[in-house]
C-alpha positions as CSV (number, residue, x, y, z in Angstrom):
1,X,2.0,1.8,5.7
2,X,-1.1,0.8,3.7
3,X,-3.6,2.3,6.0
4,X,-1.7,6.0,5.3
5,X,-1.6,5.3,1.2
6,X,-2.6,7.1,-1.2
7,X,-6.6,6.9,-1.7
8,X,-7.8,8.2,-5.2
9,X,-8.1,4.7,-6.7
10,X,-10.2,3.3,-4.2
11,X,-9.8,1.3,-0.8
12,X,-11.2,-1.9,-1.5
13,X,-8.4,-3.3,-3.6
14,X,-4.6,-4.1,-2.1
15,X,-2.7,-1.1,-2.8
16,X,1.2,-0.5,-2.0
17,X,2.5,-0.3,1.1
18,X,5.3,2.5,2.0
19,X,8.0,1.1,3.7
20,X,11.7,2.6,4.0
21,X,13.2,-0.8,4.0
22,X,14.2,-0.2,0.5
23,X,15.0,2.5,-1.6
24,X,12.0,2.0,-3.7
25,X,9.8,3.1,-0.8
26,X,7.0,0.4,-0.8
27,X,5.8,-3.0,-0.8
28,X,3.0,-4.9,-2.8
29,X,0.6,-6.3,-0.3
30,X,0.5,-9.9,0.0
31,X,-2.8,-10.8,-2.5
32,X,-5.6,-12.0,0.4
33,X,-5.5,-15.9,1.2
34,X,-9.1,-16.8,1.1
35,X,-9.7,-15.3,-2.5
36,X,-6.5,-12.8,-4.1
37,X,-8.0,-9.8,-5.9
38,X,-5.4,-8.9,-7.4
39,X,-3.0,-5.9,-7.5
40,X,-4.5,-3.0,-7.8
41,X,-2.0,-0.2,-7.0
42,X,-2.8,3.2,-6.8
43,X,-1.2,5.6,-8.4
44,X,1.5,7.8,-6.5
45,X,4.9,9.8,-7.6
46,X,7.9,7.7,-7.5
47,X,9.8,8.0,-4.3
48,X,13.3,9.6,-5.6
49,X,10.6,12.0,-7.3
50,X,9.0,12.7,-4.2
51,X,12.4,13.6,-2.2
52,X,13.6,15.8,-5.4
53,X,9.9,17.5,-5.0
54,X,11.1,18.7,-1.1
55,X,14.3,19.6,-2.2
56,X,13.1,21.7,-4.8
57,X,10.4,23.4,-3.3
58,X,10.3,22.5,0.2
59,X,14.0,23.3,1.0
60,X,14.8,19.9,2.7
61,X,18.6,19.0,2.1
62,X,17.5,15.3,2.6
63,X,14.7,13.5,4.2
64,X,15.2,11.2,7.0
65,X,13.7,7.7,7.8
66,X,14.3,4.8,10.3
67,X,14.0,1.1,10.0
68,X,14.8,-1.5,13.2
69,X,17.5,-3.2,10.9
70,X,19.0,-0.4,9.4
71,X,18.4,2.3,12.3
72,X,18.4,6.2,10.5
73,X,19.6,6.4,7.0
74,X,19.2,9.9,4.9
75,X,18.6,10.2,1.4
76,X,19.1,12.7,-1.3
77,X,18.5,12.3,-5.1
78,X,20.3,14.5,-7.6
79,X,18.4,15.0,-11.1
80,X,20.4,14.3,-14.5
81,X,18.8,16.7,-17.2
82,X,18.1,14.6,-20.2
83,X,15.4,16.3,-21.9
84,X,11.8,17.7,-21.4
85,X,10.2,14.5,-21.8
86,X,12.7,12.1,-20.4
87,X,13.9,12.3,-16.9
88,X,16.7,10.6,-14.4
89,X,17.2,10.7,-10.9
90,X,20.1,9.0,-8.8
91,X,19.3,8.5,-5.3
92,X,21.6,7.9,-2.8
93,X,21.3,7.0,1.2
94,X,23.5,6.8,3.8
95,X,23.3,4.5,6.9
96,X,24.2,7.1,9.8
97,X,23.4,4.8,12.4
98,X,26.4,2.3,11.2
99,X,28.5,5.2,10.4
100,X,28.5,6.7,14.1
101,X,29.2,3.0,15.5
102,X,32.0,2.9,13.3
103,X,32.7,6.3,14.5
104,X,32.8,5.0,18.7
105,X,35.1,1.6,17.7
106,X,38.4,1.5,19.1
107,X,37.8,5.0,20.5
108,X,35.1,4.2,23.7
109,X,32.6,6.9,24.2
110,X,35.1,9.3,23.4
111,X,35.7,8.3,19.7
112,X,34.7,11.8,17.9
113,X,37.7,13.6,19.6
114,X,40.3,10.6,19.6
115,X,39.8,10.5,15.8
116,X,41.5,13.2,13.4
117,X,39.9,14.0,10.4
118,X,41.8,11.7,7.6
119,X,40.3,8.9,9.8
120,X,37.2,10.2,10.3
121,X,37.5,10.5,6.0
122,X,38.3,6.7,5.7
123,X,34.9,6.2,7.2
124,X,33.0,7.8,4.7
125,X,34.7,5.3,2.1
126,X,33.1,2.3,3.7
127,X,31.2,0.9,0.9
128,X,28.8,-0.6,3.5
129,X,27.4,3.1,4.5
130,X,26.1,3.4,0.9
131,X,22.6,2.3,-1.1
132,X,22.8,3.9,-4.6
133,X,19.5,3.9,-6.8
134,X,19.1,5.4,-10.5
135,X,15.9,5.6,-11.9
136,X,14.7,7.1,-15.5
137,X,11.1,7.8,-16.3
138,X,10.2,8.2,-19.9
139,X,7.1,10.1,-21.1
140,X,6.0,7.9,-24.1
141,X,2.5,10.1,-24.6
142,X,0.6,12.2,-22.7
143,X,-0.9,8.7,-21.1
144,X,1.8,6.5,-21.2
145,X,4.8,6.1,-18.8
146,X,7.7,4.0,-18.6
147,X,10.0,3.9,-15.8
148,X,13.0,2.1,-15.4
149,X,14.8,1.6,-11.7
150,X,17.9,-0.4,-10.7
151,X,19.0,-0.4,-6.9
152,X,22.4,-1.3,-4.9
153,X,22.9,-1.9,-1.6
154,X,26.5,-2.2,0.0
155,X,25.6,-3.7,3.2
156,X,26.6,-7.3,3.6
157,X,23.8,-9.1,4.8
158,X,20.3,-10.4,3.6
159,X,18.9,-7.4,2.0
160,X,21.8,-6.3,-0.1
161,X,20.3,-7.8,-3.0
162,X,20.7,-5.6,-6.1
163,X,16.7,-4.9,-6.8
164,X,15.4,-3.9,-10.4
165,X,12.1,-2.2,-11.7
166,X,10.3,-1.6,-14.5
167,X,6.6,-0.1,-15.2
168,X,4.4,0.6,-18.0
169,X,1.6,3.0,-16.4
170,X,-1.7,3.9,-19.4
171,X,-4.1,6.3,-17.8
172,X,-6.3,7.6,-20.2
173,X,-10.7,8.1,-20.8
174,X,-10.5,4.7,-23.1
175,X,-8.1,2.6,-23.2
176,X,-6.6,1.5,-26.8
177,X,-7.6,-1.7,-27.9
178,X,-4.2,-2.2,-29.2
179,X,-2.7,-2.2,-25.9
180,X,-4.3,-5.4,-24.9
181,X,-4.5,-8.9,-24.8
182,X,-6.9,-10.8,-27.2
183,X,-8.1,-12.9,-24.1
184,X,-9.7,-10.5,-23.1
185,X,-10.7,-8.2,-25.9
186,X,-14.1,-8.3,-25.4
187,X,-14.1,-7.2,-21.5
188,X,-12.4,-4.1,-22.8
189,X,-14.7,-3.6,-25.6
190,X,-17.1,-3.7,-23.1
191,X,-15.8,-1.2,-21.0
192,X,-14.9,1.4,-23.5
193,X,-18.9,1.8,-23.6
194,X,-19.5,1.8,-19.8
195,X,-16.5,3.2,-18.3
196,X,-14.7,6.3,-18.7
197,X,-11.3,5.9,-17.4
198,X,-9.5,2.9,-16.9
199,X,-5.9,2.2,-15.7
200,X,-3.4,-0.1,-17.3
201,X,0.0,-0.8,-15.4
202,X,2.4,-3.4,-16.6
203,X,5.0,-4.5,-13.4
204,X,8.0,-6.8,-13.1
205,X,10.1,-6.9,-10.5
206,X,13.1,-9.1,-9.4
207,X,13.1,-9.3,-7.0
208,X,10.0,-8.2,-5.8
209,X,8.9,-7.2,-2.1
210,X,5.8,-8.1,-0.9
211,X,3.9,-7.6,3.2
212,X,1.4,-9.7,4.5
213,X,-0.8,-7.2,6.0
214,X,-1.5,-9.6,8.6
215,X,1.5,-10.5,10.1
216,X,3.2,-7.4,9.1
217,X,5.9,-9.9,7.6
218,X,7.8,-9.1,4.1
219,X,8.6,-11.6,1.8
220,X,11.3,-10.9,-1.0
221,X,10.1,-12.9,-4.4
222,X,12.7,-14.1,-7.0
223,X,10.6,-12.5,-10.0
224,X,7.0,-10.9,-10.0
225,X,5.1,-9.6,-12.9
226,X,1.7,-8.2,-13.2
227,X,-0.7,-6.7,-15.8
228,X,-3.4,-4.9,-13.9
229,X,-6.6,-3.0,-15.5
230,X,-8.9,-1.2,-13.7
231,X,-11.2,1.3,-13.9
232,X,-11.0,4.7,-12.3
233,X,-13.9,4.7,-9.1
234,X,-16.8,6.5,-9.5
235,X,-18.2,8.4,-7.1
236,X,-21.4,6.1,-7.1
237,X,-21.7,3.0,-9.9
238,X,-20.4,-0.1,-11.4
239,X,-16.4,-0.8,-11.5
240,X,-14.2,-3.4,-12.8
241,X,-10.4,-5.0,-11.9
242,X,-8.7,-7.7,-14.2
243,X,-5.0,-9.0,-13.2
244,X,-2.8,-11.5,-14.9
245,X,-0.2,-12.3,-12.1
246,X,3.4,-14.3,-12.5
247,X,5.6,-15.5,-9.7
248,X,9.1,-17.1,-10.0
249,X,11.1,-19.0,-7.5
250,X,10.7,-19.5,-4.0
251,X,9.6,-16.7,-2.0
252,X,11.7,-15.8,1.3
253,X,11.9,-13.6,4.3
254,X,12.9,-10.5,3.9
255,X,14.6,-9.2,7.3
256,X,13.6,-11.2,10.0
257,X,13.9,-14.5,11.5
258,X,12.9,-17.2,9.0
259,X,9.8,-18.7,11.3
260,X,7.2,-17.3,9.3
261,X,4.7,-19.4,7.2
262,X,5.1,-18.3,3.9
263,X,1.5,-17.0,2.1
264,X,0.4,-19.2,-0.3
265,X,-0.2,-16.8,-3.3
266,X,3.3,-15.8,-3.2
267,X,4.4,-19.4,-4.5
268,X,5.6,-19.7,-8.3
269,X,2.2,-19.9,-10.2
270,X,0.0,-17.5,-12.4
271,X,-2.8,-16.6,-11.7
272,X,-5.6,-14.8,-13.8
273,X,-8.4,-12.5,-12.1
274,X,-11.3,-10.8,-12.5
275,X,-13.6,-8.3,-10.2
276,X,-16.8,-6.2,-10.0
277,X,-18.2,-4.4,-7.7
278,X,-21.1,-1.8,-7.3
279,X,-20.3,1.5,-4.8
280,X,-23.2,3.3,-3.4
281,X,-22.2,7.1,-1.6
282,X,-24.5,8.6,0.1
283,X,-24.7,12.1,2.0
284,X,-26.7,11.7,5.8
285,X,-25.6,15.3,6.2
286,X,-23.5,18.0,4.1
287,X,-22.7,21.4,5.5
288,X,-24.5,24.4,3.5
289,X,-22.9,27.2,6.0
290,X,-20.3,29.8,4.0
291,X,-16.8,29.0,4.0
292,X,-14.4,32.3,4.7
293,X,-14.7,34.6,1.4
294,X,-10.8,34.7,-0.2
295,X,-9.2,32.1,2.2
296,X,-8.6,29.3,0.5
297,X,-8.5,26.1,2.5
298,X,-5.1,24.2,3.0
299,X,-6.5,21.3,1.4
300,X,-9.7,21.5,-1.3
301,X,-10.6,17.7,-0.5
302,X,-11.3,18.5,3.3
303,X,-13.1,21.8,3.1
304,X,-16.5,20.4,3.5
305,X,-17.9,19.6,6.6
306,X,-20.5,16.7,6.3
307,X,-21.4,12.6,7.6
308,X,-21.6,10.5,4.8
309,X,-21.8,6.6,4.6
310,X,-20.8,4.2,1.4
311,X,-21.0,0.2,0.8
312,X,-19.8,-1.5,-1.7
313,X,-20.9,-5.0,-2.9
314,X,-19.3,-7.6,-5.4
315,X,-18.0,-10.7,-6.6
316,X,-14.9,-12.2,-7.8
317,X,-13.0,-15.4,-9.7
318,X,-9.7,-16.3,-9.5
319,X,-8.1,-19.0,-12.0
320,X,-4.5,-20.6,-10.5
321,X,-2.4,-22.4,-12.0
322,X,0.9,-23.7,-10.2
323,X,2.0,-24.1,-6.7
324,X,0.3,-21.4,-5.6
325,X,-3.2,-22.8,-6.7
326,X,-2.2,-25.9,-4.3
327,X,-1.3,-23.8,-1.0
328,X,-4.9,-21.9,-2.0
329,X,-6.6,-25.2,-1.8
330,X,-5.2,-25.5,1.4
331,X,-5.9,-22.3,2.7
332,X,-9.5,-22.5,1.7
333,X,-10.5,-26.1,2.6
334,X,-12.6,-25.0,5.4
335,X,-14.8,-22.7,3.5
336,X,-17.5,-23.4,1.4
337,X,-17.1,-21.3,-1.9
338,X,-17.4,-21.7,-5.2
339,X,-14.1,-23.7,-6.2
340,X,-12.4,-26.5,-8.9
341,X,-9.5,-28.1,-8.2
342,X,-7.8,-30.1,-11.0
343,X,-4.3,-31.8,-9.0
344,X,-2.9,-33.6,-12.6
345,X,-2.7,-30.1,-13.9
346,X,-2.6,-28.1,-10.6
347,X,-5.2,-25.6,-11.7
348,X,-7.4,-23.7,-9.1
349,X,-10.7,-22.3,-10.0
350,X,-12.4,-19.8,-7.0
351,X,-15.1,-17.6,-6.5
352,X,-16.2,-15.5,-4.1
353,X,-18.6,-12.4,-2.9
354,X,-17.6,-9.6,-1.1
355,X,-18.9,-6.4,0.7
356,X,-17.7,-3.1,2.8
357,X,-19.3,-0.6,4.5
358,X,-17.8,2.9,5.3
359,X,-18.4,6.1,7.9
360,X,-17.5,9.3,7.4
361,X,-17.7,12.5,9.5
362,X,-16.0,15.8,9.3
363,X,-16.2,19.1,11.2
364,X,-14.3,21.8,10.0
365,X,-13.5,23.5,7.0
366,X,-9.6,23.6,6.9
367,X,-9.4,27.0,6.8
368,X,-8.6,28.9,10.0
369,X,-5.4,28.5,11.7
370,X,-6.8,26.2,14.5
371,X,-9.9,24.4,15.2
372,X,-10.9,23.6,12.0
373,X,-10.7,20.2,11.2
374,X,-11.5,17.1,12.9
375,X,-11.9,14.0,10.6
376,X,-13.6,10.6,11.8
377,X,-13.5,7.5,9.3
378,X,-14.3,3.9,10.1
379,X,-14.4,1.0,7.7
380,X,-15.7,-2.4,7.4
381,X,-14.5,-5.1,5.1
382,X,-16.3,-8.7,4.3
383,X,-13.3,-9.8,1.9
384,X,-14.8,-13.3,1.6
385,X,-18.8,-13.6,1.7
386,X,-18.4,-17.6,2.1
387,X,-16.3,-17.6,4.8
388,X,-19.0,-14.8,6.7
389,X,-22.0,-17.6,5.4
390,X,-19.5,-20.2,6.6
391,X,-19.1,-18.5,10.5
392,X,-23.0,-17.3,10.3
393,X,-24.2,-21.2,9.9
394,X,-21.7,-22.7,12.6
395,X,-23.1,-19.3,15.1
396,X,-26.8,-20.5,14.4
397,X,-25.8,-24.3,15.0
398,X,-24.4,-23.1,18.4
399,X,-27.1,-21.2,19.3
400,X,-30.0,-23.8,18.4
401,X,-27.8,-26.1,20.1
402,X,-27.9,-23.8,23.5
403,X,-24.1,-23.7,23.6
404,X,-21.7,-20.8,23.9
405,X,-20.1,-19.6,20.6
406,X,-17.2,-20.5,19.5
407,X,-14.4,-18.5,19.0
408,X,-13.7,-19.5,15.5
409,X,-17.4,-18.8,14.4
410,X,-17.3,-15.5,15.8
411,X,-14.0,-14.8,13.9
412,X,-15.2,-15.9,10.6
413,X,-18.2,-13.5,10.8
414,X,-16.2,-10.6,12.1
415,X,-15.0,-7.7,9.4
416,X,-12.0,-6.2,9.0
417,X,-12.3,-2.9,10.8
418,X,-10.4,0.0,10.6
419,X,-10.1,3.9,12.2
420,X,-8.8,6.7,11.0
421,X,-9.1,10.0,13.1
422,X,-7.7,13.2,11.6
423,X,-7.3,16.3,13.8
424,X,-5.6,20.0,13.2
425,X,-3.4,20.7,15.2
426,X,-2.5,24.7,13.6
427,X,-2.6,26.1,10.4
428,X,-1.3,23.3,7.6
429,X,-0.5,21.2,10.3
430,X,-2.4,17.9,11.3
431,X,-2.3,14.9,13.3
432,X,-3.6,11.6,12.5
433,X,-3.9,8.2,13.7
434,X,-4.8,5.1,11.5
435,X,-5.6,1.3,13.1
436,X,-7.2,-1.7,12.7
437,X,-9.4,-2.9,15.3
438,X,-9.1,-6.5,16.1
439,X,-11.1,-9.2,19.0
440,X,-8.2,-10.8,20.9
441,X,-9.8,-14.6,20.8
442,X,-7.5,-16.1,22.9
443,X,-8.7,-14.2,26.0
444,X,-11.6,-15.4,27.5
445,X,-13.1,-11.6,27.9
446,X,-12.7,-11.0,24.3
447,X,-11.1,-8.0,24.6
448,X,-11.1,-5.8,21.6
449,X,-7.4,-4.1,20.9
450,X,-5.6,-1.9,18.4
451,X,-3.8,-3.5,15.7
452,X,-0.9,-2.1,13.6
453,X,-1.4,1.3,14.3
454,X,0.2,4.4,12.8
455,X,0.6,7.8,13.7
456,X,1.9,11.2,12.1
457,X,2.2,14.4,11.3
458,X,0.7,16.0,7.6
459,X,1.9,19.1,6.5
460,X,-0.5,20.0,4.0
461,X,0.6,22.5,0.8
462,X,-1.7,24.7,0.3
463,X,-0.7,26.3,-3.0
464,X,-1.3,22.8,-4.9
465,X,-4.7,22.4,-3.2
466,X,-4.6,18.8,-2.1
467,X,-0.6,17.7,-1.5
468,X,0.8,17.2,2.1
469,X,4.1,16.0,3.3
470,X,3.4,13.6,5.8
471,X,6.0,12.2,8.7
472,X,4.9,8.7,10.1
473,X,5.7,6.0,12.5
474,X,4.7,2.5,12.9
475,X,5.6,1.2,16.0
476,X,4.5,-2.5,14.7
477,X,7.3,-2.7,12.6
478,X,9.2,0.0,14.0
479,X,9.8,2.3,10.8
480,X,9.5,5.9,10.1
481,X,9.3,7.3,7.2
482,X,8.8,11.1,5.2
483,X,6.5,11.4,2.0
484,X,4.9,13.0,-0.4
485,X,1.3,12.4,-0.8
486,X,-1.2,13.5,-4.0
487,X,-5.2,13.7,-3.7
488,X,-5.4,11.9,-0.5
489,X,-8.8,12.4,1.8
């Protein structure tokens, strides 16, 4: 899931969220409801790229994962040579839990043996076993990607829906002014003098998948498209996020029982948006000791013992226009922020601060075969500054008014919290855990509880200094999944 994604384009914006419910691999995060940011999605390899990676080099004949509805499918990708700077994959998965109930009918518990083999073939030419995905990703330039994806599923229910992809991905030190919309020209001219790398990703979907991170629901949307520039984090400074964001048709469940309220920024609309923030890092405490002379550590990005701390502060606009800028209006009407509503041309204007703070300690250098790493991370997140000025005012009235706080106020002023804990268990092999932290308001005691958490297994490769393969499970939403992860910490 999101809390496990990969982290080298920062945390505060909404990356992708893995999921095995589709052959893709992930889900867009449902933009936040009190003020969207925006897309940001970090960059990671594509997921048929990832399992030819482990069949390649790691020697897995297919990779394994496990969703409630579909129960274990495998997958395996086979590469079409097309030339050095053009490649196609064609992935294909296969639903063995449906395949060994097919297997049991009309035979009891004693199918297997009751069967011969040229029924036991027939099986295999059950259409409804199959997903088949073919994706071809195009080196334009040394910066600039296109990749191309079409998906079928067999299965005859909801999520059989035939999904398609494409992505434009610019990752360069300055971005060409060419490449750009005149709207915002002068941002970008703007940035070319402040900031040295920037990321440009052009994304249409249809349909497109998207998870509220809150409920843990997907929602399937007819159409999605989004033009997203950011720049690349700095280890301390200034950094900047614009999105232009299109949605088509009504948005629906995807797998599960339609009760759900549907999130208001996933309604047709577009929506324009713009962010800056400021990051501050700082080191309490940094190890100095020697690391073991010609060892080198299984991963380069957790070879140095130290407690460090890091906040970030900034503010954002959002312009809607559409449906979408109605449900917002909606959403919001109980927080005081900076907002325009125009109904006779539905047209949202909002603005909003935000702010996160994050710990960080680490003992271990990664080196020796056990004992040498234990990872603690906690992090803080204020995504809306008016509705924490909103719950701070209504705690103060309560208090000057000598009566108990109210649930609600304590809610709006509490952050999003989240834990990560990271321990070796021997040699390249790790266990971690990653969960929110969430106040269960409906008891009386308050009681503070996991939420969504995930667990699993890294495997890191030490020959490409900071790449693991990572097993996890998310007993929320009941998936398992193998992947390949890139510069993660």
């Amino acid at each position: 899931m999101k809390k496990l994604r990969c982290a080298i384009d920062g945390e505060l914006w909404e990356l992708d969220a893995s999921t095995p419910r589709t052959l893709e691999g992930a889900a867009r995060a449902v933009p936040g409801k009190a003020l969207p940011l925006g897309l940001s999605r970090g960059t990671k390899l594509f997921r048929p790229n990832q399992i030819d990676f482990m069949q390649r080099f790691m020697a897995a004949p297919f990779l394994p994962s496990y969703t409630h509805y579909l129960g274990v499918t495998i997958q395996r990708v086979l590469s079409i040579p097309v030339s050095e700077n053009w490649s196609a994959l064609l992935l294909g998965q296969f639903n063995l839990r449906k395949f060994l109930s097919s297997l049991k009918e009309n035979g009891g518990g004693d199918g297997v043996r009751k069967r011969d083999l040229k029924s036991i073939g027939k099986l295999f030419l059950d259409k409804s076993l199959y997903a088949l995905g073919f994706s071809s990703e195009v080196l334009l330039t040394p910066d600039d990607t296109l990749l191309l994806s079409s998906d079928s599923y067999y299965a005859h229910n909801s999520s059989s829906i035939p999904r398609k992809k494409a992505v434009f991905h610019h990752k360069a030190q300055a971005l060409a002014m060419t490449t750009l919309n005149v709207l915002i020209f002068f941002l970008i001219f703007y940035g070319h003098w402040q900031f040295p790398h920037h990321n440009l990703t052009v994304d249409a979907a249809w349909p497109a998948l998207f998870v509220d991170k809150e409920t843990g629901t997907y929602w399937d949307v007819p159409f999605s498209m989004a033009i997203d520039l950011a720049s690349l984090p700095l280890d301390s400074g200034l950094s900047y996020h614009l999105c232009l964001h299109h949605n088509h048709g009504s948005p629906k469940q995807f797998q599960g029982d339609p009760i759900a309220q549907v999130p208001a920024s996933l309604f047709p609309g577009v929506s324009a948006k713009c962010a800056f923030s400021y990051e501050k890092n700082v080191d309490i405490w940094r190890s100095k000791a020697q690391k073991l002379k010609m060892v080198q550590p299984y991963d380069i990005f957790l070879s140095n013992p130290h407690v460090s701390a890091s906040g970030t502060i900034g503010a954002a606009l959002s312009a809607n226009f559409g449906e979408s800028s109605v449900r917002l209006v909606e959403d919001a009407k109980d927080i005081k922020q900076l907002s325009y509503h125009n109904p006779t041309l539905k047209s949202t204007l909002l603005g909003d601060i935000f702010a996160s703070m994050s710990f960080t300690a680490q003992h271990g250098n990664f080196q020796r075969l056990v004992s040498d790493l234990t990872r603690f991370h906690v992090r803080m997140d204020f995504p809306s500054g008016s509705k924490f000025l909103s719950g701070a005012t209504l705690l103060v009235q309560d208090l000057l008014n000598s009566h108990q706080p109210s649930p609600e106020a304590v809610k709006m002023i509490c952050p999003t919290t989240s834990l990560s804990l990271q321990q070796q268990i021997a040699g390249p092999f790790s266990f971690r855990v990653d969960s929110g932290v969430v106040i269960d308001f409906k008891d009386k005691g308050w009681h503070i509880q996991a939420d969504q958490p995930v667990f699993a297994i890294e495997y890191a490769l030490q020959v490409l200094w900071s790449a693991k393969a990572v097993a996890w499970y998310s007993p929320k939403h009941q998936e398992f999944m193998v992947e390949l992860r890139f510069l993660e910490s």
